[in-house]
KOLMI-791493 format. One record per residue: residue in one letter; x, y, z of N, C-alpha, C in turn. Coordinates in pm, 1 decimal. Layout:
# KOLMI-791493
r, npx, npy, npz, capx, capy, capz, cpx, cpy, cpz
A, X, Y, Z, X, Y, Z, X, Y, Z $
...
//
This chain:
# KOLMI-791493
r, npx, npy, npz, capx, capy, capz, cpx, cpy, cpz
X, 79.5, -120.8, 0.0, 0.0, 0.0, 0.0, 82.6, 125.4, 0.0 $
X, 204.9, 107.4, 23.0, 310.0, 213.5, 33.8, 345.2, 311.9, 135.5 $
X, 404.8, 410.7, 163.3, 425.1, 450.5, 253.5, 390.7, 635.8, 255.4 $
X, 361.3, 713.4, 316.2, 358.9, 835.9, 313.6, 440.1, 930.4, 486.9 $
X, 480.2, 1008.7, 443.7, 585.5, 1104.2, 534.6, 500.1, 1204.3, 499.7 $
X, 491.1, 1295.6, 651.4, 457.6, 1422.1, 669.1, 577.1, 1480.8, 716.3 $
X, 623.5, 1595.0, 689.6, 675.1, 1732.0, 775.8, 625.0, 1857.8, 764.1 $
X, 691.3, 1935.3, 799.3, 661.6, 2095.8, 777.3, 608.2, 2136.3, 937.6 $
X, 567.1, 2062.0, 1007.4, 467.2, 2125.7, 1089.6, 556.0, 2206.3, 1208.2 $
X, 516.0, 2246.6, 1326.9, 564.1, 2329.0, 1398.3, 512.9, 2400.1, 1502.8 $
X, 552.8, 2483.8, 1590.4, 496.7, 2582.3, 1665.2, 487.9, 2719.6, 1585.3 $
X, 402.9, 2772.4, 1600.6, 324.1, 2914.3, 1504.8, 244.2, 3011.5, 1588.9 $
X, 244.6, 3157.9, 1590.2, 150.7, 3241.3, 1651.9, 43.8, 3250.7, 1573.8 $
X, -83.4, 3258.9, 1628.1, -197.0, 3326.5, 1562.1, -143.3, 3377.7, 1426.1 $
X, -183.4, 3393.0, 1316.7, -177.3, 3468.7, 1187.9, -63.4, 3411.2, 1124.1 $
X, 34.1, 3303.7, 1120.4, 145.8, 3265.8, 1106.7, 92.9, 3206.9, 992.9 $
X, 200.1, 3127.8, 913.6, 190.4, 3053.9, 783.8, 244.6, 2880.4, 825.8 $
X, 234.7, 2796.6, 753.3, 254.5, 2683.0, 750.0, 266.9, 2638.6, 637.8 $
X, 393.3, 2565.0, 573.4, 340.6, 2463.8, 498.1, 382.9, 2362.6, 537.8 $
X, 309.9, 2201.1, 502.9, 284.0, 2079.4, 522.3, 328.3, 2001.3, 366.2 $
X, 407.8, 1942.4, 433.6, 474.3, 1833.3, 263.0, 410.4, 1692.2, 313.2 $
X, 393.5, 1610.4, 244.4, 355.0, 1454.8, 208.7, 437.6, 1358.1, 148.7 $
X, 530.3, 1354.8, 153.5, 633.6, 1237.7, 66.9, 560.5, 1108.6, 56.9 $
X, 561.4, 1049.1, -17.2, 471.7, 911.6, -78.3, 549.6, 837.9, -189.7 $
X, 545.7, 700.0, -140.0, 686.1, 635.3, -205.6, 585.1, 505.4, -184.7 $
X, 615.1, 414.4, -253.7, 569.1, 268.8, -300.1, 480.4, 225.3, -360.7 $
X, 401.7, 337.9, -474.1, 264.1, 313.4, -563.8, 284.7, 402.7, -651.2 $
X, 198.8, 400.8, -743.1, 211.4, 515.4, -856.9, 123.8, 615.1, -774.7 $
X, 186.9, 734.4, -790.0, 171.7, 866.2, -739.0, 47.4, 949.3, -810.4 $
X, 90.7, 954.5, -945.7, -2.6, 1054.8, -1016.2, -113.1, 1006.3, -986.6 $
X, -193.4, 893.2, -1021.0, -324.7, 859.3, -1044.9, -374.5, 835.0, -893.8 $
X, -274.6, 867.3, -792.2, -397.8, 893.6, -661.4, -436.0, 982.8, -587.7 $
X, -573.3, 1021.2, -521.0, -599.2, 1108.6, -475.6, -555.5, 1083.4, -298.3 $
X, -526.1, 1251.6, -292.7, -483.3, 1232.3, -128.1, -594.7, 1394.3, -20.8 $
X, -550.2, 1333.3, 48.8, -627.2, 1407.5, 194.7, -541.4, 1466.5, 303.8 $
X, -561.0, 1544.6, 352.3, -503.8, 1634.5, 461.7, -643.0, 1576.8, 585.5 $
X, -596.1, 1516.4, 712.2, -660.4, 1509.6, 787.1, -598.6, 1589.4, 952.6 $
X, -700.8, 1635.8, 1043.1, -621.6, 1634.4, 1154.2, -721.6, 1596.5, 1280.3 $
X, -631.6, 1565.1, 1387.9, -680.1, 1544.9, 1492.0, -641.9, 1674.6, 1595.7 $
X, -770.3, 1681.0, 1696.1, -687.4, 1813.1, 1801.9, -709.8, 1755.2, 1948.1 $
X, -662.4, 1806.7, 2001.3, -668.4, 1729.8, 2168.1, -770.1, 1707.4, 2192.0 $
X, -833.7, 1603.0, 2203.5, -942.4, 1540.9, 2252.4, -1062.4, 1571.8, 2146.6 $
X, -1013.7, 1532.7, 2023.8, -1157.7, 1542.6, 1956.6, -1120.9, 1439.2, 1789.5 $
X, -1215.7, 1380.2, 1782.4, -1194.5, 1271.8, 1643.2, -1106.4, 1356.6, 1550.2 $
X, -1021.8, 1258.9, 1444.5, -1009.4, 1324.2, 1350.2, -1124.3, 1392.5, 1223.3 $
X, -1059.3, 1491.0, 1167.8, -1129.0, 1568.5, 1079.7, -1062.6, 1553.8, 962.3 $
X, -1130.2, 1589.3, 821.7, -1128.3, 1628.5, 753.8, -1058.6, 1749.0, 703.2 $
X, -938.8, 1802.1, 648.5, -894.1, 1912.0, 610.8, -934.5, 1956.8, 422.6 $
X, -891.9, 1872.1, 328.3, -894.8, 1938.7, 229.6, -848.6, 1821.3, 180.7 $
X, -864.0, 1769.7, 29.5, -872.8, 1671.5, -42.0, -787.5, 1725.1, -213.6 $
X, -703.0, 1592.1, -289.0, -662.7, 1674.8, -399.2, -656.4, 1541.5, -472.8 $
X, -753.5, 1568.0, -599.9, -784.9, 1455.6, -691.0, -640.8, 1433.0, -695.8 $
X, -616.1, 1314.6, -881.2, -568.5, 1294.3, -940.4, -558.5, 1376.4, -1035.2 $
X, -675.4, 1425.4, -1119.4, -685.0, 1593.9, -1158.7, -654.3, 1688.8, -1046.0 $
X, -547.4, 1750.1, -1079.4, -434.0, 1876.4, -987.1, -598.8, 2011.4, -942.6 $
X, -640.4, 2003.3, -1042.2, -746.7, 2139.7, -1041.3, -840.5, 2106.2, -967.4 $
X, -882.0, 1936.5, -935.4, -1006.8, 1908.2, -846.9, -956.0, 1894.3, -712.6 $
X, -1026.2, 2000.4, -628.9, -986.7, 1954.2, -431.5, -1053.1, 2013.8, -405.5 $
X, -1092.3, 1992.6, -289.8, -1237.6, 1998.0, -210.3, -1175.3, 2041.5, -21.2 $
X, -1226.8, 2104.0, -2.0, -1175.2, 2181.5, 142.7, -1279.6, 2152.5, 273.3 $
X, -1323.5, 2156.1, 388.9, -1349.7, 2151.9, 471.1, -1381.2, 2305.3, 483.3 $
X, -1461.7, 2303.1, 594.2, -1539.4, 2484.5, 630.1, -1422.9, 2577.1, 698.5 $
X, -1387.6, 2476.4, 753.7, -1302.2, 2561.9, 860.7, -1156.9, 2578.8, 807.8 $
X, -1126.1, 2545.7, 698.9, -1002.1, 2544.6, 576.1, -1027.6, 2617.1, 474.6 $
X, -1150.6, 2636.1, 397.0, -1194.6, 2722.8, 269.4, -1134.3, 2884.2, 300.3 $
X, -1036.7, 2913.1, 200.7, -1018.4, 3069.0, 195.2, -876.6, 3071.8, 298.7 $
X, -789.1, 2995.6, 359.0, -631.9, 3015.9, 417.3, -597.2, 2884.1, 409.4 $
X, -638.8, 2771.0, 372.1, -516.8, 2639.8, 332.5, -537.3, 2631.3, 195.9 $
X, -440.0, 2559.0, 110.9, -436.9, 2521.7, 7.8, -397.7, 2425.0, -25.1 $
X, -449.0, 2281.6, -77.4, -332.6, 2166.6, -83.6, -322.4, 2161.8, -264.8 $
X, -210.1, 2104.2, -270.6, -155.4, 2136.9, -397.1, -64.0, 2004.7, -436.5 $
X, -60.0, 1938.4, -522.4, 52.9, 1833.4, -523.3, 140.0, 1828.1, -640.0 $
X, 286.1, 1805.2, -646.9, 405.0, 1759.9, -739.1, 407.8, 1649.2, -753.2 $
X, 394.6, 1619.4, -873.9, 366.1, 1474.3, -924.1, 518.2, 1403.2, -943.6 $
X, 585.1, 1547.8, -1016.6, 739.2, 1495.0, -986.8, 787.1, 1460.7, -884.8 $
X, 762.5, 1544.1, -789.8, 833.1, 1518.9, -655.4, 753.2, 1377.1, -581.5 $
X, 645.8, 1391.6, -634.8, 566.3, 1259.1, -504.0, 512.7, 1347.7, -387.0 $
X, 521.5, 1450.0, -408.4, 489.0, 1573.6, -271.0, 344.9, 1584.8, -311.8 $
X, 264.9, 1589.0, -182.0, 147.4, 1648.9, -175.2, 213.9, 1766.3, -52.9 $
X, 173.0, 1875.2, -78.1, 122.9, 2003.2, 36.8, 19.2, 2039.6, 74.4 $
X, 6.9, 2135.0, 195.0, -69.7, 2180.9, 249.2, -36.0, 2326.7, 287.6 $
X, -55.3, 2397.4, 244.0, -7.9, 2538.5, 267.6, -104.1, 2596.6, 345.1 $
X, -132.3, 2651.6, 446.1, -191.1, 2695.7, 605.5, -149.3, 2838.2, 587.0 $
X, -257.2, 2930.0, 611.8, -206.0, 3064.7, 617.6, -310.7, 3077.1, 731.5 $
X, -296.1, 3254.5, 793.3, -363.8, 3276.5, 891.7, -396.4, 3173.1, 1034.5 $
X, -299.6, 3139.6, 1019.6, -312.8, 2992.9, 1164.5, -418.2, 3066.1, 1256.1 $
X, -484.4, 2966.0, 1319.7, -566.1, 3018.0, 1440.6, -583.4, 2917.9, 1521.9 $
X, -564.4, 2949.7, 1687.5, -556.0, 2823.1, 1782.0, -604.7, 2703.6, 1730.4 $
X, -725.9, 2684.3, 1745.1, -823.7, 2604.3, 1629.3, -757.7, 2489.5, 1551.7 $
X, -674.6, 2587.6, 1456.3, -591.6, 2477.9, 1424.7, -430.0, 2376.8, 1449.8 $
X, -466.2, 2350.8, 1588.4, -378.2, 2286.3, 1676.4, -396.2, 2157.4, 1645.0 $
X, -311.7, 2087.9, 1669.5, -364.0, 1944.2, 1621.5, -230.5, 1872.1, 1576.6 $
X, -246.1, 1691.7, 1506.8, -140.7, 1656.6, 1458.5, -216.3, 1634.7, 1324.1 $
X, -171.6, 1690.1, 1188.2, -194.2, 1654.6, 1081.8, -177.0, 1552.1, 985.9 $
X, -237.3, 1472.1, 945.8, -177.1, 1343.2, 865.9, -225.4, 1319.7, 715.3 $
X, -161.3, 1335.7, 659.5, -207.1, 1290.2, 499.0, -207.3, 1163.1, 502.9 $
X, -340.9, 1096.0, 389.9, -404.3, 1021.9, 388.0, -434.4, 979.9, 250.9 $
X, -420.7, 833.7, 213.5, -410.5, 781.3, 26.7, -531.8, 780.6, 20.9 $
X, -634.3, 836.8, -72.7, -770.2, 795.7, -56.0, -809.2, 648.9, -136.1 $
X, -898.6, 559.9, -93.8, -948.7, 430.3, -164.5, -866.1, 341.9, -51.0 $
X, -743.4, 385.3, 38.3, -656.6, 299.1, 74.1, -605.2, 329.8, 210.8 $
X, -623.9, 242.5, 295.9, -531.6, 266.9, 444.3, -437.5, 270.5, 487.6 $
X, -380.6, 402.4, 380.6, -220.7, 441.6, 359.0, -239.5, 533.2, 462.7 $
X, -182.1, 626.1, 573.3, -129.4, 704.9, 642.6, 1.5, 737.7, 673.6 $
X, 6.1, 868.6, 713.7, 183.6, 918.4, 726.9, 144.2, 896.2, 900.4 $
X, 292.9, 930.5, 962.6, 293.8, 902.2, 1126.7, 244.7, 1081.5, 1180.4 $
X, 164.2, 1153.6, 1085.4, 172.1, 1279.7, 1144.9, 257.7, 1383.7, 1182.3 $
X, 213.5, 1502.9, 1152.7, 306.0, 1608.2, 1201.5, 215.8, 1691.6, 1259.3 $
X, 286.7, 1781.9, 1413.1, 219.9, 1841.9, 1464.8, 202.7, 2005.8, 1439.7 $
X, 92.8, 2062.6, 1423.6, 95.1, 2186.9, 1426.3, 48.8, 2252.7, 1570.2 $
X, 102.6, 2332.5, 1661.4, 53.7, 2415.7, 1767.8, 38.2, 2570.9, 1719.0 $
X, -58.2, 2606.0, 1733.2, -74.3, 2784.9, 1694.8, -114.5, 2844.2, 1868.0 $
X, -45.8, 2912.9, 1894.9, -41.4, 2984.6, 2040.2, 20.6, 3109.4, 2026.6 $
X, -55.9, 3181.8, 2111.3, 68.8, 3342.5, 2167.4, 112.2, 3314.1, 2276.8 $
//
């Protein structure tokens, strides 16, 4: 099923930027769609933002529409997540996700605090 790596994540103030990489190694890359998910202290994981196999089709979550963006390099095998305007809210550990398949990365954490 292959493997996927998150980094990027970090400690951030309110209004800060983020980006989130996905490395994905052991399947063909182009033809799958992937997911940005997160979990926050004490609450199920969620849904962040979704990015076909078509680059132009992705689909966002409410609380993501209008400051994340996920975007993927087909060369690289990189999926991103680009996070602008951080807000506590979005605290959590983030994990990209193979869709059709119970591929997961081990997470990366984002904290947004003053």
């Amino acid at each position: 099923q292959g493997q996927l790596v998150e980094s990027g994540g970090g400690s951030v103030q309110p209004g800060d930027s983020l980006r989130l990489s996905c490395v994905a190694a052991g399947f063909p890359f182009s033809g799958a769609a992937f997911s940005w998910y997160r979990r926050a202290p004490g609450k199920e994981r969620e849904h962040v933002a979704t990015i076909y196999s078509t680059e132009t089709l992705t689909e966002y979550s409410d609380s993501a529409k209008g400051r994340f963006t996920i975007s993927r390099d087909n060369r690289k095998s990189t999926v991103y997540l680009q996070m602008t305007d951080l807000k506590p809210e979005d605290t959590g550990v983030y994990y990209c996700h193979r869709m059709n398949y119970e591929t997961w990365g081990q997470g990366t954490q984002v904290t947004v605090s003053s």
